[in-house]
C-alpha positions as a printed NumPy array, in Angstrom:
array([[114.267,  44.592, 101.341],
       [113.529,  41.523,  99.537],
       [110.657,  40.631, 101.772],
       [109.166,  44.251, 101.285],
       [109.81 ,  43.288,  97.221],
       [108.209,  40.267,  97.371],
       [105.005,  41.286,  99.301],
       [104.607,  44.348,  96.921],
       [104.495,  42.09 ,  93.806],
       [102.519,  39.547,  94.871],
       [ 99.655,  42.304,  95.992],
       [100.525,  43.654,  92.808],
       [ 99.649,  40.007,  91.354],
       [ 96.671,  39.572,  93.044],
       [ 95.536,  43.376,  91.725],
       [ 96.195,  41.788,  88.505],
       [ 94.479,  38.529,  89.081],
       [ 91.346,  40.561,  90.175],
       [ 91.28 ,  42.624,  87.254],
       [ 91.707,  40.451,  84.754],
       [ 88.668,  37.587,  86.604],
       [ 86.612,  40.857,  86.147],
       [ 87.506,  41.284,  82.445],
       [ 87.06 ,  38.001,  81.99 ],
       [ 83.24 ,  38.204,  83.501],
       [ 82.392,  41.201,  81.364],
       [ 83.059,  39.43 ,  78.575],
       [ 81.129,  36.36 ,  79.481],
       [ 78.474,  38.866,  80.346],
       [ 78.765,  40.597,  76.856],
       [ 79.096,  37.494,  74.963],
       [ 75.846,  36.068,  76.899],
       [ 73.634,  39.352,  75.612],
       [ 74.789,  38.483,  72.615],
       [ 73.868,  35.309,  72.369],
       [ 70.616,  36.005,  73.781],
       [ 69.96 ,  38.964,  71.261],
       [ 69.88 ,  41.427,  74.536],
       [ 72.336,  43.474,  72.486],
       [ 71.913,  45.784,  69.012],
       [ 75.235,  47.027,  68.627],
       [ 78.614,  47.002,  70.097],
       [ 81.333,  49.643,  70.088],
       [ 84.921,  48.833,  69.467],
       [ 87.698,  50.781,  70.03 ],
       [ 90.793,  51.484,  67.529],
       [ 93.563,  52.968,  65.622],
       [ 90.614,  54.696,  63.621],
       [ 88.656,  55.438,  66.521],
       [ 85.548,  53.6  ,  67.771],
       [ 83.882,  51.609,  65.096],
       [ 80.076,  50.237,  65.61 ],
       [ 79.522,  46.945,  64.862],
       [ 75.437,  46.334,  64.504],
       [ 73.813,  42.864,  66.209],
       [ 70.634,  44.068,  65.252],
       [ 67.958,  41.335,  64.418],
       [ 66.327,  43.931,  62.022],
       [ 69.308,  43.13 ,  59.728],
       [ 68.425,  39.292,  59.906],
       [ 66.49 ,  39.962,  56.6  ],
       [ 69.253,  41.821,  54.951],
       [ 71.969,  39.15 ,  55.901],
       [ 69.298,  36.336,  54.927],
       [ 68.872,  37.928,  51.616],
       [ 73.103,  38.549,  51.1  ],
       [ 73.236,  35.184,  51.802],
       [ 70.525,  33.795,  49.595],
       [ 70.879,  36.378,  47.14 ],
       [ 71.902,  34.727,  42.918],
       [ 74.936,  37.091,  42.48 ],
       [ 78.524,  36.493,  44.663],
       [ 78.527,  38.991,  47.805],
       [ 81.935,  40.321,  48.973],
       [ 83.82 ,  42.493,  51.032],
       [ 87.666,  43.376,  51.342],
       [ 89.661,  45.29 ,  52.509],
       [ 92.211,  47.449,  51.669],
       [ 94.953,  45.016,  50.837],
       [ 92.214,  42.87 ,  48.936],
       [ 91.732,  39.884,  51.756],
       [ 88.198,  38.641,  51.953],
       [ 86.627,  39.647,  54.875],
       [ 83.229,  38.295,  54.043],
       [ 81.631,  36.204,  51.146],
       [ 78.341,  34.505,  50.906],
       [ 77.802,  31.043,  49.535],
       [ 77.074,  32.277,  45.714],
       [ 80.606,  33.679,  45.22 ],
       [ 82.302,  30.621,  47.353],
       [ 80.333,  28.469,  44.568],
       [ 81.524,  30.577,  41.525],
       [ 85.055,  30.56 ,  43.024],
       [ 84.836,  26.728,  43.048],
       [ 85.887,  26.55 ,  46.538],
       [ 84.157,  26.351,  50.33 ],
       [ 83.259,  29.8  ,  52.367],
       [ 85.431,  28.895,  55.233],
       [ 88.41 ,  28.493,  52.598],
       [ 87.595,  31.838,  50.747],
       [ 87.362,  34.218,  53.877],
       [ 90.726,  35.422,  54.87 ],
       [ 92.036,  34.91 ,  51.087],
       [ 93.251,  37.015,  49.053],
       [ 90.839,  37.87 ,  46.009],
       [ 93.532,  38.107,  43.583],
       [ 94.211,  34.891,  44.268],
       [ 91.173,  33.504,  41.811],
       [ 91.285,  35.789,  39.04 ],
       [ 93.63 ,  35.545,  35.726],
       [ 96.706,  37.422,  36.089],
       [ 95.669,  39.478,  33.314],
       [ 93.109,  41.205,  35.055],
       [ 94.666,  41.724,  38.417],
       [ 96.185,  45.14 ,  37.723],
       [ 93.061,  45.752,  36.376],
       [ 91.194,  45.494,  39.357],
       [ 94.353,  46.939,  41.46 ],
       [ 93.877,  50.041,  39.413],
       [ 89.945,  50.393,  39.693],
       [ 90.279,  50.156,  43.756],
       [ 92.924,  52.822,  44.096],
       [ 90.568,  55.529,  42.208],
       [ 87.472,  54.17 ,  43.781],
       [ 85.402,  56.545,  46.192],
       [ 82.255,  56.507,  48.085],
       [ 80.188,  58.509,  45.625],
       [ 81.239,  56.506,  42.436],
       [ 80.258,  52.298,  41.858],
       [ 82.212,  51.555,  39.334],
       [ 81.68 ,  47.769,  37.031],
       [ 84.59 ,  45.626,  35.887],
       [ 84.879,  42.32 ,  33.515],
       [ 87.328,  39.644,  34.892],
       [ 87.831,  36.212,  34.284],
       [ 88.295,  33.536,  36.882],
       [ 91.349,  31.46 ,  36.833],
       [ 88.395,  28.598,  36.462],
       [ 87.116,  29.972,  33.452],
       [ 84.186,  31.89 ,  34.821],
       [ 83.729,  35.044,  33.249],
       [ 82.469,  37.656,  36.002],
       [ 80.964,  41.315,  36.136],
       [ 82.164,  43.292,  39.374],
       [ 80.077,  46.244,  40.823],
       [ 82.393,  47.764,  42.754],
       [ 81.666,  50.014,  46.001],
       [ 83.986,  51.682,  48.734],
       [ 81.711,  51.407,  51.885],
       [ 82.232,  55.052,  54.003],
       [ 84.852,  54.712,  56.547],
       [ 81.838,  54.705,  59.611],
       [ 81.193,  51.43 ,  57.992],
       [ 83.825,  49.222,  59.047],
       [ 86.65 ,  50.949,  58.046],
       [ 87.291,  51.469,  54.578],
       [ 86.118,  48.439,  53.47 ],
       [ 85.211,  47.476,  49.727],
       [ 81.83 ,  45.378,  48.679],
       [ 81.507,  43.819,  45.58 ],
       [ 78.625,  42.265,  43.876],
       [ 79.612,  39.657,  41.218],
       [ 77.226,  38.722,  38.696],
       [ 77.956,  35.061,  36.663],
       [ 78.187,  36.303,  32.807],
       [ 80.015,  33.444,  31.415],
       [ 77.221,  32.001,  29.37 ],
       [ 76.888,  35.79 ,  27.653],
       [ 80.55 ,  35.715,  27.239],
       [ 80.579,  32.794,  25.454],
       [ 77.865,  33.635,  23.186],
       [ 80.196,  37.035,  22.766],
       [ 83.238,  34.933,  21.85 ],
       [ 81.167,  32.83 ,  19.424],
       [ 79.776,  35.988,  17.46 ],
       [ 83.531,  37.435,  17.379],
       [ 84.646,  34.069,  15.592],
       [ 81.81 ,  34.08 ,  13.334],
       [ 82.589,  37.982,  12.448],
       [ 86.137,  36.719,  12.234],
       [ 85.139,  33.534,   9.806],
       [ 82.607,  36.382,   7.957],
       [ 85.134,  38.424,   7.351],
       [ 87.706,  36.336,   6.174],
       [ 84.593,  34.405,   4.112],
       [ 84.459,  38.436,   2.453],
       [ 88.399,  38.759,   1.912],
       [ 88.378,  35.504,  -0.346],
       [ 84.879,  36.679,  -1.964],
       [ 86.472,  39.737,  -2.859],
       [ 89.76 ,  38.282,  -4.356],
       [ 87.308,  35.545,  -6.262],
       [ 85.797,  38.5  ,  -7.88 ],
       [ 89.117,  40.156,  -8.732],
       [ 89.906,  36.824, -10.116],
       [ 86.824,  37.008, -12.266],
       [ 87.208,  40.353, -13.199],
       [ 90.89 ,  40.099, -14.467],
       [ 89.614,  37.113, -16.526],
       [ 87.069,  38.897, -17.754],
       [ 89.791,  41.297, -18.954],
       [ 92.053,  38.983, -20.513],
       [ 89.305,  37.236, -22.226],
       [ 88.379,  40.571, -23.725],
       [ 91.661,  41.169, -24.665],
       [ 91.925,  37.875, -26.231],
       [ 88.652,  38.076, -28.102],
       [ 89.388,  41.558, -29.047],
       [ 92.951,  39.718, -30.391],
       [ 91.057,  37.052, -32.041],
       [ 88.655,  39.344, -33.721],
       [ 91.459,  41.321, -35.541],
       [ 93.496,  38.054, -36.822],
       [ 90.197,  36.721, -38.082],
       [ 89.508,  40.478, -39.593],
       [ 93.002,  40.051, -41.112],
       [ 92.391,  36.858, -41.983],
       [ 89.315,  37.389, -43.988],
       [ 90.853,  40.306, -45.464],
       [ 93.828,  38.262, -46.518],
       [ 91.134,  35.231, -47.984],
       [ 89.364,  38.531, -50.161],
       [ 92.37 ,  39.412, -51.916],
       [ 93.582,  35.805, -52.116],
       [ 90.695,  35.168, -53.974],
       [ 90.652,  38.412, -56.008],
       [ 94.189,  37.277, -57.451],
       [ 93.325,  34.054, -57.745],
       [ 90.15 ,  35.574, -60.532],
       [ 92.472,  37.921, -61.852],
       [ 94.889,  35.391, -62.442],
       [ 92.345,  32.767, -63.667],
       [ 91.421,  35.955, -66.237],
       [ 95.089,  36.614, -67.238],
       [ 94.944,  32.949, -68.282],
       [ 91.976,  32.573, -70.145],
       [ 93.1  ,  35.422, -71.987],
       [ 96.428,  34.212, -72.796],
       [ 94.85 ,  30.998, -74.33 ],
       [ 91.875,  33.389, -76.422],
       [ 95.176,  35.44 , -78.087],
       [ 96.986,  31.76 , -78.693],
       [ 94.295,  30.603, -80.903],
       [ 93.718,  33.59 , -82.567],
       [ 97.607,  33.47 , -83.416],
       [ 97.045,  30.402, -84.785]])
């Protein structure tokens, strides 16, 4: 029984060994077409079904152009890991492409803007590209244009475009201060003038003061002088009647 046991699994070992030398060719096979451009396209099989992957050279332009192209190119997937990024958004993360693919995006933005972005790629769908402002946790302000690719795409993947808008953000936080300083330059104007005004109003009050004291006071220096004539009179008159007495 043991012999019988034996001899059956080392046939089946040997079925094994066969199959898996022949796998082992095909790919060899497959990965030589590729190599030597003999293939467009290959077909891989998964939980999602069968998913094409293009080899193309007609897309040599397209990748050339990702690749060369001013703004950051990425895609993720659904958990937000970095399948892909081109050279741009490696150099406006501050950090090398082979370091940035497999990362998680999240990972180089503020953490004020990561529910943010969390929130945009749950309501995202293929027929809407939506545009988000976040800032790097470098200090590089960035605008997102956000995509879901269709799931015969890769899965359902995201791409994002990310355009460098630091040196408009700046100039944005500059005008803010000087609306802030303006304003604030306005506030004091405006209690200057109060100032002014309420002095205005107590001088007038003052001057109005003023004017009746002097009033009274040139009243008061009238009859002052009017008794002082009629008294001067009263006098000369007394001395006219003492001479005539005498």
């Amino acid at each position: 029984m043991t012999n019988t046991a034996t001899s059956k699994t080392k046939e089946q070992l040997i079925v094994d060994n066969e199959e898996l030398h022949s796998r082992l060719l095909e790919t060899k096979e497959m990965l030589s077409a590729i190599r030597s451009g003999e293939v467009d396209a290959i077909v891989i099989s998964g939980e999602k079904g069968e998913q094409v992957y293009s080899l193309s050279s007609s897309e040599t332009p397209y990748r050339t152009f990702v690749e060369e192209m001013h703004g950051g190119a990425v895609t993720l997937n659904k958990e937000g890991l970095i399948l892909y990024c081109n050279n741009r958004f490696a150099e406006l993360v501050k950090h090398p492409v082979n370091h940035v693919i497999g990362s998680y995006f999240k990972d180089y933005i503020i953490p004020g803007d990561k529910l943010n972005l969390e929130n945009l790629l749950e309501k995202l769908t293929t027929r809407k590209n939506s545009v988000l402002i976040i800032s790097l946790t470098n200090s590089t302000w960035l605008r997102l244009s956000v995509r879901l690719l269709p799931a015969y795409l890769h899965g359902d993947n995201y791409i994002i475009v990310a355009t460098d808008i630091t040196a408009l953000k700046q100039k944005e936080i500059e005008l803010l201060e000087l609306h802030r300083q303006l304003k604030e330059q306005l506030v004091q104007l405006q209690d200057l003038r109060f100032d002014v005004i309420n002095a205005k109003i107590e001088t007038d009050v003052v001057n109005k003061k003023l004017g009746k004291t002097i009033e009274k006071l040139v009243k008061e220096n009238s009859k002052l002088k009017l008794d002082k004539e009629e008294l001067r009179l009263k006098l000369k008159q007394k001395k006219v009647s003492a001479r005539m007495k005498k």
